[in-house]
C-alpha positions in Angstrom: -15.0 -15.1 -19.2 -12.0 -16.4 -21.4 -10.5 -18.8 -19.2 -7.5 -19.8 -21.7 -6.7 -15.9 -21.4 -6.5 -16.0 -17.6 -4.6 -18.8 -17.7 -2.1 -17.4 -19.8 -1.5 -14.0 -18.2 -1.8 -15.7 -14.7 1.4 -17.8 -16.4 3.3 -14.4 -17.2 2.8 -13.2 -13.9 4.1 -16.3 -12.1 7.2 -16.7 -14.5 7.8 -12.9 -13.5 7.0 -13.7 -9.7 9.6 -16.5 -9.7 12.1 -14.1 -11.4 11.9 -11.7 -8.8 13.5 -14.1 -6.3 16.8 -14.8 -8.0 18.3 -11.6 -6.2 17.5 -13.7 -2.9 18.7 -16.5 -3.9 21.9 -15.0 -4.8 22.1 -12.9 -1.0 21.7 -16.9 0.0 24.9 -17.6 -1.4 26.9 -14.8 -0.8 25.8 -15.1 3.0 26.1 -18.6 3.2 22.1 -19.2 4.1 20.1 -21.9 3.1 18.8 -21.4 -0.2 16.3 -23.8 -0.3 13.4 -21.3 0.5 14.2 -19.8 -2.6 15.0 -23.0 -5.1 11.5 -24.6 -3.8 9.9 -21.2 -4.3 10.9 -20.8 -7.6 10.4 -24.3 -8.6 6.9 -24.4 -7.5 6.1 -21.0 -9.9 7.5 -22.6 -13.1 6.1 -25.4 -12.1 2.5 -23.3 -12.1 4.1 -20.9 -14.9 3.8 -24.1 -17.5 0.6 -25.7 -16.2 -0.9 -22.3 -16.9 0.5 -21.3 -20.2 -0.1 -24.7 -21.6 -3.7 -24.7 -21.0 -3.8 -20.7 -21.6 -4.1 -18.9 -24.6 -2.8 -15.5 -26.0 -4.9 -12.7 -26.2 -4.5 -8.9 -26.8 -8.4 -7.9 -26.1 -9.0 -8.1 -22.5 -12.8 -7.2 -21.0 -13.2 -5.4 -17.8 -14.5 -8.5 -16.2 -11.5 -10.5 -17.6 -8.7 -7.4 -16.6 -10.8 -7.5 -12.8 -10.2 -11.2 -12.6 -6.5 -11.0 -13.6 -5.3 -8.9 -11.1 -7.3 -9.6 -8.2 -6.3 -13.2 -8.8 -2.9 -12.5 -9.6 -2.6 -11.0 -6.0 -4.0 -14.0 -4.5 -1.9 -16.2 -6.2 1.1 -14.2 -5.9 0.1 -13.8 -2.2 0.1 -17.5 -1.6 3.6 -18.4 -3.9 5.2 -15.7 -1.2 4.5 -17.1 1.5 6.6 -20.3 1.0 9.8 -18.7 2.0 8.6 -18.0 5.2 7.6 -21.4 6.1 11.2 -22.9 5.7 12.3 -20.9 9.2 9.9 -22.6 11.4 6.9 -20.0 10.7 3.3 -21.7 10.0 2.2 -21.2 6.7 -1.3 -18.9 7.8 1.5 -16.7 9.6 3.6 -17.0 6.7 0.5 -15.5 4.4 0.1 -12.5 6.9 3.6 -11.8 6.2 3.6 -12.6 2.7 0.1 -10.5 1.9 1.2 -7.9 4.4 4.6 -7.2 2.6 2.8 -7.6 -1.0 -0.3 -5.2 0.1 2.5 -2.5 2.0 1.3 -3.1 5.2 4.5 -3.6 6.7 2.8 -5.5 9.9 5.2 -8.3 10.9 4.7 -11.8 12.9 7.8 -12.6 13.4 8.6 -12.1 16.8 12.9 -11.5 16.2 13.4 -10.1 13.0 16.8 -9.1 13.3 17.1 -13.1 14.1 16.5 -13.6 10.6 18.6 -14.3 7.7 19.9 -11.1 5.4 18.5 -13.0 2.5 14.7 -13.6 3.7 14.7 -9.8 5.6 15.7 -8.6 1.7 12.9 -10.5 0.1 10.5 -9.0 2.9 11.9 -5.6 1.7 11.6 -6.5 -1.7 7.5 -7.8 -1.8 7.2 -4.2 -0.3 9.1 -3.0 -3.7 6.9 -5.0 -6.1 3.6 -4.5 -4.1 4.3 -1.1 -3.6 3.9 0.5 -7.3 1.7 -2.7 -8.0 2.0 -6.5 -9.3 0.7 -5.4 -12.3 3.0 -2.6 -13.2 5.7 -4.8 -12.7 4.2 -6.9 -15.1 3.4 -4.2 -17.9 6.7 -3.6 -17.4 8.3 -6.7 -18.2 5.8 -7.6 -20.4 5.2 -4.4 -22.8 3.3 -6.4 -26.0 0.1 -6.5 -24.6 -2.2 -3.1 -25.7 -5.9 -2.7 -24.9 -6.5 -5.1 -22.3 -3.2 -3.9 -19.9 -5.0 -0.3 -19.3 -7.9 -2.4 -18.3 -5.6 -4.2 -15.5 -3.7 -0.8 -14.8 -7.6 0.7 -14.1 -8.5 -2.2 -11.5 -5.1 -2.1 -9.8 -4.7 2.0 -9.5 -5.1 3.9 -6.3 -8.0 6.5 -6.0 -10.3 8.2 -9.0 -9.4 8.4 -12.5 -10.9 10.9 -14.4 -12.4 10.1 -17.5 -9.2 12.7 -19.4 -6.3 10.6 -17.3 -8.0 6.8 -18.7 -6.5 6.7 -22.4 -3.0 8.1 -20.6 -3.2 5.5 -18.0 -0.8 3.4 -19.4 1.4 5.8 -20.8 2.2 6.9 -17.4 2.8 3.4 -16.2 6.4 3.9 -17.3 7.1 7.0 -16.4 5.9 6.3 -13.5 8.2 3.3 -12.7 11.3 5.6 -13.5 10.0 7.8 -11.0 9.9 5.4 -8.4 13.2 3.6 -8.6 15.1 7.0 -8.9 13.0 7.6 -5.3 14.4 4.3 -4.2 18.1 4.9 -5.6 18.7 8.5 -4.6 16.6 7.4 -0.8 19.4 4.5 -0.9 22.1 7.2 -1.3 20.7 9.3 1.4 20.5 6.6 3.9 24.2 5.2 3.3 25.4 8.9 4.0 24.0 8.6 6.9 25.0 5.9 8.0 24.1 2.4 6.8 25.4 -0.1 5.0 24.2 -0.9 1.4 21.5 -3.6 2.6 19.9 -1.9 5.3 20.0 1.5 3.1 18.8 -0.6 0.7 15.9 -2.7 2.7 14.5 0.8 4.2 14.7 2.6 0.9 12.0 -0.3 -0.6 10.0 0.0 2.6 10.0 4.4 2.3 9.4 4.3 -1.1 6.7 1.2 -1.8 5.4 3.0 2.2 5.5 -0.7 3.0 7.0 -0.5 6.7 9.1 -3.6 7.4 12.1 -2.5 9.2 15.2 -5.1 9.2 15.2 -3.8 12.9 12.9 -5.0 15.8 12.4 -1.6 17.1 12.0 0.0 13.6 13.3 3.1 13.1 14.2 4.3 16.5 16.5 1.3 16.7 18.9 3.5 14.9 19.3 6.1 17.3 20.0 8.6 14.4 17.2 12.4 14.4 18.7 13.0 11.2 18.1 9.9 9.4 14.4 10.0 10.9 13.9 13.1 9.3 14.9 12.2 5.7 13.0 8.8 6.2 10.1 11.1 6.9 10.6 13.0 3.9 10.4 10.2 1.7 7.6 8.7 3.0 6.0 12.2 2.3 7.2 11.8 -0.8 5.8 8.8 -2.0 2.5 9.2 -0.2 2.0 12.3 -3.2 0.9 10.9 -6.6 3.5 9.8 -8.8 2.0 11.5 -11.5 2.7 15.1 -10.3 6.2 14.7 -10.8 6.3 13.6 -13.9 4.0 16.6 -15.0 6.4 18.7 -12.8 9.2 17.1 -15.0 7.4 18.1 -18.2 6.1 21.3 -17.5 8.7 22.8 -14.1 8.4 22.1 -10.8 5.8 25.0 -10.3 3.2 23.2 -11.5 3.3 20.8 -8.1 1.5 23.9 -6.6 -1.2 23.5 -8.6 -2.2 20.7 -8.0 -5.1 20.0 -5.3 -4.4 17.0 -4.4 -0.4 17.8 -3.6 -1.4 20.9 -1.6 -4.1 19.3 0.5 -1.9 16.2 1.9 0.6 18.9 2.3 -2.3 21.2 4.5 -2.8 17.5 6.5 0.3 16.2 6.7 1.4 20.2 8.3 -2.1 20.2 10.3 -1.2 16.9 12.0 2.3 17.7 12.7 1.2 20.9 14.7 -1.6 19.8 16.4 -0.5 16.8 17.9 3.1 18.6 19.0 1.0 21.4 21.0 -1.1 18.7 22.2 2.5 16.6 23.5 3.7 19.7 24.6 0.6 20.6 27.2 -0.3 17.5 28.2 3.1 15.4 28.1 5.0 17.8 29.0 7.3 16.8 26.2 9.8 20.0 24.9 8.1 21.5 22.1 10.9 20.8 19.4 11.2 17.5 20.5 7.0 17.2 20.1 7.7 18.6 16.5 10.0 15.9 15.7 8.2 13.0 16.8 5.0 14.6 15.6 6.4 15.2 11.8 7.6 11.7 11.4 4.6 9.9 13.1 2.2 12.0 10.8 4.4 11.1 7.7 4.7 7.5 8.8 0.7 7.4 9.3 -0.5 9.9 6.7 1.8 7.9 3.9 0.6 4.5 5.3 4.2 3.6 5.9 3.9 2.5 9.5 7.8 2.9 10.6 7.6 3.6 13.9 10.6 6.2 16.5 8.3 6.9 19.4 5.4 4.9 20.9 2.5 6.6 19.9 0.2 4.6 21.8 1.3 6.4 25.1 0.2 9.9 23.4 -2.9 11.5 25.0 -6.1 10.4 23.6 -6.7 13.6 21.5 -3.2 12.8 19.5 -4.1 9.0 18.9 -7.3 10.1 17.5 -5.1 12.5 15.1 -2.9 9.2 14.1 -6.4 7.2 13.6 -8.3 9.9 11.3 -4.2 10.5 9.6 -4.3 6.2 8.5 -7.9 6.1 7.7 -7.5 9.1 5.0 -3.9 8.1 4.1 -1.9 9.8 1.0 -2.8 10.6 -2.6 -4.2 8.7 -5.7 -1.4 7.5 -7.7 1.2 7.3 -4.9 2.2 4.2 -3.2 0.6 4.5 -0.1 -3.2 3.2 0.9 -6.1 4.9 3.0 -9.1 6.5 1.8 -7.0 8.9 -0.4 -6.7 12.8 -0.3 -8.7 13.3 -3.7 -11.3 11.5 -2.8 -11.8 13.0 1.0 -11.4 16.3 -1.6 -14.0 15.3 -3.5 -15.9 13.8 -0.9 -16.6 17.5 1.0 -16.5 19.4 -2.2 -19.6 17.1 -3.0 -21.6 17.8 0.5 -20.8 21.6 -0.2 -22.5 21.7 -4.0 -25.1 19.2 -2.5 -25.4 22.3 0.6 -25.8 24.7 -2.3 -27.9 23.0 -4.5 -30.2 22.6 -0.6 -30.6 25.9 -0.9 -30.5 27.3 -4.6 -32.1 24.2 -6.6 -31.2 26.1 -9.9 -27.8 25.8 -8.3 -25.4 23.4 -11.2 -23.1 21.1 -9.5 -20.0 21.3 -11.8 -17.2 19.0 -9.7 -13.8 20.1 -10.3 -10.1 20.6 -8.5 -7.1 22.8 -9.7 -6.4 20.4 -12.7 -9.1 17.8 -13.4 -12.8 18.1 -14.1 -14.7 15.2 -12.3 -18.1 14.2 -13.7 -21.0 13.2 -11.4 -20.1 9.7 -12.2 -16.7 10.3 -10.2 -18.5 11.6 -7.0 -21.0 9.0 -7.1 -18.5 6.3 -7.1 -16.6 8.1 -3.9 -19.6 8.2 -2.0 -19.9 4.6 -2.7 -16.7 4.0 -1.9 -16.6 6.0 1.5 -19.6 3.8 2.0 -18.2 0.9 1.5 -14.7 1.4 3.1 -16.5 2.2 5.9 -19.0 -0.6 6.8 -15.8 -3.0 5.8 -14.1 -0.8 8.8 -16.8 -1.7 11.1 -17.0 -5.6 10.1 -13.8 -6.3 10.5 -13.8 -4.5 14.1 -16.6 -6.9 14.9 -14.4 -10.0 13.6 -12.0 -8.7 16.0 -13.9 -8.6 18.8 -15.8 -11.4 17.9 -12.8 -13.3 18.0 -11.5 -11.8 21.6 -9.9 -8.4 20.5 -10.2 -5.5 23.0 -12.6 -2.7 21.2 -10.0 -0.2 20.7 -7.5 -2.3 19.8 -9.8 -3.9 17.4 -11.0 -0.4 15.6 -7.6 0.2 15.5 -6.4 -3.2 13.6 -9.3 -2.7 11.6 -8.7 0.6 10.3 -4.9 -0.3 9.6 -4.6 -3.2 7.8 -7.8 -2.1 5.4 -5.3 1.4 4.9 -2.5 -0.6 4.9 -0.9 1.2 7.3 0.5 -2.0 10.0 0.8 -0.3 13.7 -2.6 0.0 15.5 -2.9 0.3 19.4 -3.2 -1.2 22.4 -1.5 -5.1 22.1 -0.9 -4.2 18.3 0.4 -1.1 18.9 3.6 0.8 17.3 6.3 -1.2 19.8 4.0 -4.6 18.8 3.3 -7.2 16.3 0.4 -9.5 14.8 2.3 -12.7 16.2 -0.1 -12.6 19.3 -3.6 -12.3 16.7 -6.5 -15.2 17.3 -6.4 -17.8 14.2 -9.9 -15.9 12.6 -8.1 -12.5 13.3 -5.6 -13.3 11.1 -7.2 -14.7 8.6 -9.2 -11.5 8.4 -5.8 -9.4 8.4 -5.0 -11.2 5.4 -8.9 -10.0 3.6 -8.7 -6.7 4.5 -5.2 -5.6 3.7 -6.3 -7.0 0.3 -9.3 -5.3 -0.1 -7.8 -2.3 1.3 -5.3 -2.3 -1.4 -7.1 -3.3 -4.4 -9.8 -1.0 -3.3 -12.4 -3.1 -2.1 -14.6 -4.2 -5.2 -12.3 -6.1 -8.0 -11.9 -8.7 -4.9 -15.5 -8.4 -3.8 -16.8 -9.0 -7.2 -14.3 -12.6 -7.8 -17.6 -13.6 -5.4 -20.3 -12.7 -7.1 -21.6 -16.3 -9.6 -22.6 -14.1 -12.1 -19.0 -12.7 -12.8 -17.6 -16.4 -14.1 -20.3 -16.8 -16.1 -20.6 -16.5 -19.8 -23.8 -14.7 -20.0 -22.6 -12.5 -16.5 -21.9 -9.0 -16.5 
């Protein structure tokens, strides 16, 4: 491990980090807030910037290992500089690092109890850790940082959402700014949308980093159906849907015409799920809740897009659904959106892959001269690929399950627990019961928390780059 390298890259990120908070510091002024949240925050990352670059060293080679340590790291770090705001408006510091790795990670679950008792300033850098966490800390930093070659696609690899296919790994890093482009003309033209509907530049502004990162903090307490306005649920909806589908097809779509979206597997099964969800759980409002069938439909699209995407903006209570429906919004966060997009989950292509892999394994059963060849509408997937999503379907899972235990361990209720469980390692926010959609984590045990703030990490680096940091052999320099 080439510590001088970590050193310096951890440096570039911090210097970037502390960057990020001018524009708060400058809503501090023009709103007359204290700015001091902001001044010590970006003192202490300088401050860190030049102890790290002055015992760091330049490199452009960076090993797997060394690109696994940078970024899982950097989100620790980064995780911990962010949650000094926070502290300065009489919030502890553990419940400032829920907020802080729950706004970073796109959770979007809050512990402040009054949000809309906050200053505009600190409800804007909320928003804004969405923004940056969103696309990824990384890609932010590729992006401000362009020199570096070899060992940035290594960083990209550990940091990206869902399977890569061994054709997409040398253009991994092309994309990365294509990519960006495509997210903050989502977040402009959402912006646009949202002021025509009715709210001023900030709060267009705020909820257009929360759609598009499908982070979920609201400048409201209520969320979303504190703004009394169908119309602008339904475009929020749409752009959650929109950023829960890869990034990627776009700029393909871009390149080659829109048609192409429909060939993609990926885009066409979250749209099958995100349609299935809709449906089923608006006939099952409509018989058992009596609720009007249009109405159903409503509340039904936006809950599904809110869930599926992993946004967790909340217009109806969704914990007062019959217990078919709530199972629909459990499975909807536990799969989430596509690879490549912003949002978390288990990912689309991999629950793809996932049954396309029982099915060849069905066939081969039966016809052992059967060949498995893996492949969707546009990428060909080795047995490499489908090895490594059973592994992580295995893993995913029995993180799921200790963290329910934690929870109950600790004096959660079981279904709330399974619920909190599934929704901060999908970064999704709103579970059920006393964490429910109308709730927040303010009322969590001290061990509950902490274990909030563990598995919305792993749940949006994937599991394993923060896994491995524990492992001896990784820091040594025979290891791995």
């Amino acid at each position: 491990m080439n510590i001088e390298m970590l050193f310096f890259m951890l440096a570039r990120l911090l210097f970037a980090s502390g960057l990020a908070l001018i524009p708060s510091l400058m809503l501090a002024f023009f709103y007359n807030e204290p700015s001091t949240p902001y001044f010590i925050t970006i003192g202490i990352s300088l401050l860190l910037f030049l102890f790290f670059y002055k015992n760091g060293r330049e490199s452009v080679e960076i090993s797997t290992r060394e690109g696994i340590a940078i970024t899982s790291l950097g989100w620790i770090v980064i995780s911990l500089l962010y949650a000094i705001p926070y502290t300065f408006f009489s919030i502890s510091f553990l419940d400032s690092l829920v907020e802080s790795v729950s706004g970073l990670t796109g959770t979007g679950a809050t512990i402040i109890n009054n949000v809309e008792a906050m200053p505009q300033s600190l409800l804007f850098f909320r928003s804004m850790t969405h923004w940056i966490g969103g696309l990824g800390i990384i890609v932010f930093f590729i992006a401000l940082f362009p020199q570096f070659q070899k060992g940035t696609a290594r960083m990209l690899y550990t940091e990206s959402s869902g399977p890569v296919s061994s054709t997409a790994m040398p253009r991994i890093k092309e994309m990365t700014k294509a990519l960006f482009i495509v997210y903050t003309i989502a977040t402009l033209l959402s912006t646009a949308v949202y002021m025509v509907l009715g709210l001023d530049f900030l709060t267009a502004l705020n909820h257009a980093f929360s759609a598009t990162s499908t982070g979920g903090f609201s400048t409201k307490n209520g969320s979303i159906a504190d703004f009394k306005n169908p119309i602008l649920e339904t475009a929020i909806a749409i752009f959650m849907a929109i950023s829960a589908i890869n990034f990627s097809v776009y700029v393909i779509a871009w390149k080659k015409g829109w048609k192409t979206i429909f060939k993609d597997t990926e885009f066409k099964g979250y749209l099958a799920m995100l349609a299935f969800g809709t449906l089923i759980m608006a006939i099952n409002l409509n018989t058992q809740a009596d609720v009007p069938f249009m109405q159903a439909l409503h509340d039904t699209f936006f809950t599904a897009s809110s869930l599926s995407s992993t946004t967790g903006f909340v217009t109806v209570d969704f914990d007062t659904w019959p217990t078919f429906s709530k199972w629909i919004c459990l499975m909807l966060m536990f799969v989430g959106g596509s690879g490549g997009s912003t949002s978390g989950g288990f990912k689309i292509i991999r629950l793809i892959i996932l049954l396309k892999g029982v099915y060849s394994l069905i066939r081969y059963k039966l016809n052992p001269k059967f060949t498995m060849h893996l492949h969707t509408d546009t990428e060909n997937y080795d047995n490499t690929v489908l090895l490594n999503v059973f592994r992580y379907f295995f893993v995913y899972s029995v993180l799921c399950v200790i963290f329910t235990l934690i929870f109950l361990f600790d004096g959660v209720a079981t279904p709330d627990a399974l619920g909190l469980s599934i929704t901060t390692m999908s970064g999704t926010g709103p579970a059920f019961g006393q964490f429910g959609p109308t709730m927040n984590y303010a009322a969590l045990p001290t061990l509950s928390k902490i274990s909030v703030c563990f598995s919305m990490l792993l749940g949006r680096l994937e599991a394993l780059p923060l896994i491995i940091l524990f492992y001896p052999t990784f820091w040594r320099k025979s290891g791995w």
